[in-house]
Residue frames relative to the residue before (quaternion, step in Angstrom):
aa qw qx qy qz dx dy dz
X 1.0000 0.0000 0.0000 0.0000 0.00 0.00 0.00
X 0.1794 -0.7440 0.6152 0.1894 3.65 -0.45 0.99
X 0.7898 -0.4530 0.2634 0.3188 3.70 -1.82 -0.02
X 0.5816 0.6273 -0.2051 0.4756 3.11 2.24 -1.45
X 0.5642 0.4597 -0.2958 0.6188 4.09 1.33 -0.06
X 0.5392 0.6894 -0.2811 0.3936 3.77 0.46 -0.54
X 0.2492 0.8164 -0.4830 0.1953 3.61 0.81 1.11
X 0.1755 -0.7687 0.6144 -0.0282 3.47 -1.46 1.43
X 0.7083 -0.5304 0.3646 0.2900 3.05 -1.56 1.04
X 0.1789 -0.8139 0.4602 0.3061 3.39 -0.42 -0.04
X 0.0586 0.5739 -0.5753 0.5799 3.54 1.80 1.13
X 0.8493 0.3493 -0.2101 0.3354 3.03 -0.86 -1.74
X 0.5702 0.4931 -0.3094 0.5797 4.24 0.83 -0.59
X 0.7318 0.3004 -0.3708 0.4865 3.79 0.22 -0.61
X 0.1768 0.8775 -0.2741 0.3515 3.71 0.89 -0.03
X 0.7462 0.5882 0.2383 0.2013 2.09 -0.42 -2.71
X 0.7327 -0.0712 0.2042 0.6453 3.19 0.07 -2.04
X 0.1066 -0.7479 0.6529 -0.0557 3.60 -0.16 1.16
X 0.5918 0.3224 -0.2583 0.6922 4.02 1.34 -0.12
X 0.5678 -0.5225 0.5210 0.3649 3.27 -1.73 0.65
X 0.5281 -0.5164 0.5367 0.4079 3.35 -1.48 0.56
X 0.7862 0.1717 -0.0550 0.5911 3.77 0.79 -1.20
X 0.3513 -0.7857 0.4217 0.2853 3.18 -0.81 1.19
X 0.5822 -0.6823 0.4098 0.1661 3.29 -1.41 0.01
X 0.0769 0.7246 -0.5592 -0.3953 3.85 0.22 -0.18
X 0.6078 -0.3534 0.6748 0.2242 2.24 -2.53 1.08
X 0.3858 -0.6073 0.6927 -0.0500 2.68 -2.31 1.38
X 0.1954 -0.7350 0.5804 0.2910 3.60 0.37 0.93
X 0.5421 -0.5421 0.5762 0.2831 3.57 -1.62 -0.03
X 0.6081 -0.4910 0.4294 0.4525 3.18 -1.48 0.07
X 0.5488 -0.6630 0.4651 0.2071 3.61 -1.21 1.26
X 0.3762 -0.7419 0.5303 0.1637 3.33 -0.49 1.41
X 0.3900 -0.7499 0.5332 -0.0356 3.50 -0.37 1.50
X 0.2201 -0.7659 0.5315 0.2873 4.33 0.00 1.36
X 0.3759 -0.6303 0.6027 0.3133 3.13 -1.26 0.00
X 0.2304 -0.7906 0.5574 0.1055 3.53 -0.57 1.42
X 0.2588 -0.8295 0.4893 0.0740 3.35 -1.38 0.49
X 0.6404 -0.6971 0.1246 0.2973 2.95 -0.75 1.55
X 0.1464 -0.8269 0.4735 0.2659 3.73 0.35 0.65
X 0.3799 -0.6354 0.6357 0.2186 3.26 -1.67 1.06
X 0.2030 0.7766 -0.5952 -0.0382 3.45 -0.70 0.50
X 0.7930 -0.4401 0.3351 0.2552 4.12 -1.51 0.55
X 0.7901 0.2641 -0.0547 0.5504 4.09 0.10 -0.30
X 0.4641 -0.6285 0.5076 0.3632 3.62 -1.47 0.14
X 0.4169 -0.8332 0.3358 0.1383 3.57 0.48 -0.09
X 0.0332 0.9239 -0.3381 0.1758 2.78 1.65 1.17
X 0.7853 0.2780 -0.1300 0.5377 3.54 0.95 -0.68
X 0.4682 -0.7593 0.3761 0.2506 3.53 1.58 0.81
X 0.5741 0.6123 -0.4047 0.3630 3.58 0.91 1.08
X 0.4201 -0.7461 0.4906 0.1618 3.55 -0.52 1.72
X 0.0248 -0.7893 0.6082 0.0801 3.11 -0.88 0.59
X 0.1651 -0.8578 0.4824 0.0646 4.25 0.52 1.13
X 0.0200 0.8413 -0.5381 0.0472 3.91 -0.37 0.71
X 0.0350 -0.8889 0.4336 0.1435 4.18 -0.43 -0.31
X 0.0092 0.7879 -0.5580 0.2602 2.96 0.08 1.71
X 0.3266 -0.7876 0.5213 0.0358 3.35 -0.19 1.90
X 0.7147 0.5652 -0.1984 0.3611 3.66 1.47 -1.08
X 0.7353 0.4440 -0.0027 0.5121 2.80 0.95 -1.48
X 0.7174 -0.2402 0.5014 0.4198 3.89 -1.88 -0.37
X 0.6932 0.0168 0.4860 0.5319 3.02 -0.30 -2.09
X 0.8368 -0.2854 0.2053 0.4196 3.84 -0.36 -0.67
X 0.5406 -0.5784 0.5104 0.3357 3.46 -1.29 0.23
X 0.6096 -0.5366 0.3242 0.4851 3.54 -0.84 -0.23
X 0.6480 0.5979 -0.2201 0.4173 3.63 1.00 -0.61
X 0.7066 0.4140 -0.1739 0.5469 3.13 1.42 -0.67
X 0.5614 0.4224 -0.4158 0.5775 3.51 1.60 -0.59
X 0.7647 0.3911 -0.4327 0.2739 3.81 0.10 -0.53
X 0.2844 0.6415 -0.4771 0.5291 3.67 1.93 -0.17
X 0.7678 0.4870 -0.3199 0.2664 3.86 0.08 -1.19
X 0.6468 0.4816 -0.2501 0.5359 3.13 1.16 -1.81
X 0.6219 0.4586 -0.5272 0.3536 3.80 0.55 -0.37
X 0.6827 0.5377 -0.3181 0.3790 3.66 0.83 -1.23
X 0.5208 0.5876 -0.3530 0.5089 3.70 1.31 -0.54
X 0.6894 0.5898 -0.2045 0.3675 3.19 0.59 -1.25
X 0.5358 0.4071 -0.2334 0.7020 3.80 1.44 -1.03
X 0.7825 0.1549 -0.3399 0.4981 3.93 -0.60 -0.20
X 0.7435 -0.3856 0.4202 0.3492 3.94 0.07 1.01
X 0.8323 0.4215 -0.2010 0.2986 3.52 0.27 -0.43
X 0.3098 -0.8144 0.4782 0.1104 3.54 -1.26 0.67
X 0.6427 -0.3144 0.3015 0.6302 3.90 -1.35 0.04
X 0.5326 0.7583 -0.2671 0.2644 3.65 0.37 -1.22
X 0.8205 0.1791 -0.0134 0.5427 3.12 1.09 -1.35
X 0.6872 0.4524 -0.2793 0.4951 3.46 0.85 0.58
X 0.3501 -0.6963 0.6017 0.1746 3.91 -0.88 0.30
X 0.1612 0.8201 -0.5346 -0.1254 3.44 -0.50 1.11
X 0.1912 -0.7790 0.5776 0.1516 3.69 -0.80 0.85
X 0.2447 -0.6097 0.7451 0.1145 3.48 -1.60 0.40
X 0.4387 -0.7251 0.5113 0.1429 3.20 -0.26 1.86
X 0.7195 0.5488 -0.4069 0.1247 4.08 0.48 -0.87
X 0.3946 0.6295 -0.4597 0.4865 3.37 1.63 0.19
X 0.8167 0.4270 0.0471 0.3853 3.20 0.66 -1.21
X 0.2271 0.7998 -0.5328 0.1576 4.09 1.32 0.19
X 0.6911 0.4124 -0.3458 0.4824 3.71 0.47 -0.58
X 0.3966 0.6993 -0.5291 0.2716 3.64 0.38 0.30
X 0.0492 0.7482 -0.6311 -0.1986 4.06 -0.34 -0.21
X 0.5897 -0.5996 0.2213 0.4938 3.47 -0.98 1.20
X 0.5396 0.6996 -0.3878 0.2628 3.42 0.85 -0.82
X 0.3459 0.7141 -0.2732 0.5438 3.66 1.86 -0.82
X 0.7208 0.5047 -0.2843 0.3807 2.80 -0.08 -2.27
X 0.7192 0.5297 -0.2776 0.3536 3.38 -0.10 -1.64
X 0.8016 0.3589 -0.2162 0.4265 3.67 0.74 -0.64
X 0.6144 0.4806 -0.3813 0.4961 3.62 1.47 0.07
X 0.6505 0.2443 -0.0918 0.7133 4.09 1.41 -1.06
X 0.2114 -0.7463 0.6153 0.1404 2.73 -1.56 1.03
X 0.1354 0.6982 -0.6542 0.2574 3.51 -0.30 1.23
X 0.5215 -0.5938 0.6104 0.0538 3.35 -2.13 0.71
X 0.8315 0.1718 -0.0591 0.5249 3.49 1.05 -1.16
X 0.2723 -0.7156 0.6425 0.0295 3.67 -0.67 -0.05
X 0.1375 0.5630 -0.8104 0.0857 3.01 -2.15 0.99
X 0.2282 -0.7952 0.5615 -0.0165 2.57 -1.40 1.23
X 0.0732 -0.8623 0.4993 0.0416 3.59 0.07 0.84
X 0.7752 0.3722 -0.0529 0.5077 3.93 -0.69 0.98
X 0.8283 0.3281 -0.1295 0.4353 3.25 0.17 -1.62
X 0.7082 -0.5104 0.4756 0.1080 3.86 -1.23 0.67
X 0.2743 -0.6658 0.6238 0.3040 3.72 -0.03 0.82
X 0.7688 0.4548 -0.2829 0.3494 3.75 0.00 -0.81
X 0.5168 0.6390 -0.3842 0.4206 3.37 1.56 -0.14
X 0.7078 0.3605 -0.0037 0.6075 3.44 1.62 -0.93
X 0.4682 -0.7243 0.3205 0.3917 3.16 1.08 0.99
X 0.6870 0.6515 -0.2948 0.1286 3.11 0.00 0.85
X 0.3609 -0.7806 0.4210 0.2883 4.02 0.21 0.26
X 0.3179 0.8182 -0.4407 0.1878 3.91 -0.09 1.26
X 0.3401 -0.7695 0.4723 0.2628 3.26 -0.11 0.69
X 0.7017 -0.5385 0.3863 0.2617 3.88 -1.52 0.83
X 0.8343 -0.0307 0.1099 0.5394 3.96 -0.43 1.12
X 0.5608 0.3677 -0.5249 0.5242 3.55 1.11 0.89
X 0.4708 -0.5466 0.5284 0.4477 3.87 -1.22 0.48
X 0.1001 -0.6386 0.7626 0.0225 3.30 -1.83 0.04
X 0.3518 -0.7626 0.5424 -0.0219 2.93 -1.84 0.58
X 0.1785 0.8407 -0.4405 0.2596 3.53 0.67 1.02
X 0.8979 -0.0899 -0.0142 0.4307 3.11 -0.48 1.84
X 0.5530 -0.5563 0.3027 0.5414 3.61 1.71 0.60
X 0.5838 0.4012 -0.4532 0.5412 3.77 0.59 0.32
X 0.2145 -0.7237 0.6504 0.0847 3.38 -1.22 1.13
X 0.3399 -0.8664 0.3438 -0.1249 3.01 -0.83 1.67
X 0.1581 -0.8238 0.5392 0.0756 3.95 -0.07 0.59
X 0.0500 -0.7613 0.6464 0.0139 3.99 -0.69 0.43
X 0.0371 0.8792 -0.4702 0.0676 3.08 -0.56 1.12
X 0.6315 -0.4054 0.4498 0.4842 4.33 -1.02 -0.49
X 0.4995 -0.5987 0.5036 0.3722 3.57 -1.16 -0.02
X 0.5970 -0.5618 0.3898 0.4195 3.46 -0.96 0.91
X 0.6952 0.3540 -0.5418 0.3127 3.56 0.05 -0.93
X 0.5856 0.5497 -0.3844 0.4552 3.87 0.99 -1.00
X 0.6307 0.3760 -0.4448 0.5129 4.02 0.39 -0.42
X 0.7023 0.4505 -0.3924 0.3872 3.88 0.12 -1.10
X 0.7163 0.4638 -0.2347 0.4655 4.00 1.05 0.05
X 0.7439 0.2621 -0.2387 0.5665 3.55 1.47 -0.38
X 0.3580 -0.7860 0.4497 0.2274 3.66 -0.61 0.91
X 0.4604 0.4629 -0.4061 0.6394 3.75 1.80 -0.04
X 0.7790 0.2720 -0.4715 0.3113 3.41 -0.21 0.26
X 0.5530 0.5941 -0.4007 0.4252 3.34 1.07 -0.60
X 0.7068 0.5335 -0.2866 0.3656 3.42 1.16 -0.59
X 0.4935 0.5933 -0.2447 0.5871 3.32 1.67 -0.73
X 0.7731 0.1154 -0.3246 0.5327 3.64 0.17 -0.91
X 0.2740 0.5904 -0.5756 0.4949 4.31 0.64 0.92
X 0.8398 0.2618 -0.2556 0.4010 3.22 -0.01 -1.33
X 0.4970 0.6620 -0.3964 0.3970 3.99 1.20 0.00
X 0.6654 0.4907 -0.1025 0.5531 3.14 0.80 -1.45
X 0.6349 0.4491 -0.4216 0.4663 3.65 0.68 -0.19
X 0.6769 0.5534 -0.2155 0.4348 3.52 1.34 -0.97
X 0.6332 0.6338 -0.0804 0.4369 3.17 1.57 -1.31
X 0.6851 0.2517 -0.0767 0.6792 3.62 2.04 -0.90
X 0.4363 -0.6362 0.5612 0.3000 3.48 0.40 -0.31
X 0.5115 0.6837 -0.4466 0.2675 3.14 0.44 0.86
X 0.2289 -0.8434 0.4759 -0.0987 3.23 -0.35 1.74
């Protein structure tokens, strides 16, 4: 009996090879595109700078902590006007990379909030660079508006962060 006479079920063949004999490439699908949401955020953003805060209680800030802010604006030249603030708690699933595609801004401060919350790896009061937006990470205001080392650390950020000399 040669091999060319030799005749199998094809039950018994599907069995067998339950994997192709020759693989196939995989065709990824069409990339399921999130659906971003429109972000409400505080100021007109005139000078394309985000400003990212997390205040479960509140809008945006309390009064102590906004007037902490308007002072820190106020040292780097700069006003509500020129800046976008957001309160991330509408928004936790965002990764800055998001961010970047809902506000249009260049620089960033983060106050409070967790590089890793925002998919990201940054170290405290040092600039960064993430995705062409140059980035600060900082303490929460109420925790800066009470320690005078930190206020001085995130001073010496923001000087780096504006060019201010």
């Amino acid at each position: 009996m040669s091999l060319s006479e030799v005749k199998l079920d094809p039950y018994l063949l599907a069995k067998m090879y339950t994997q192709p004999i020759i693989p196939e490439e995989k065709q990824a699908g069409p990339a399921v595109q999130k659906e971003l949401p429109k972000v409400k955020y505080l100021g007109e953003n005139q000078k394309n700078i985000l400003l990212l805060i997390q205040n479960e209680n509140e809008a945006y800030l309390n009064d102590e902590s906004f007037n902490l802010l308007a002072n820190i604006l106020n040292a780097c030249k700069l006003g509500m006007q020129d800046v976008a603030l957001a309160n991330i708690t509408q928004y936790t699933a965002l990764t800055m990379a998001e961010w970047q595609q809902v506000v249009n801004f260049n620089r960033c401060v983060v106050f409070g909030i967790g590089p890793d919350q925002l998919g990201v790896e940054a170290p405290v009061y040092q600039l960064v660079t993430i995705g062409g937006t140059t980035a600060l990470f900082s303490h929460d205001l109420g925790l800066i508006g009470s320690d005078k080392q930190l206020k001085g650390r995130l001073w010496m950020g923001l000087q780096k962060l504006f060019n201010l000399v």
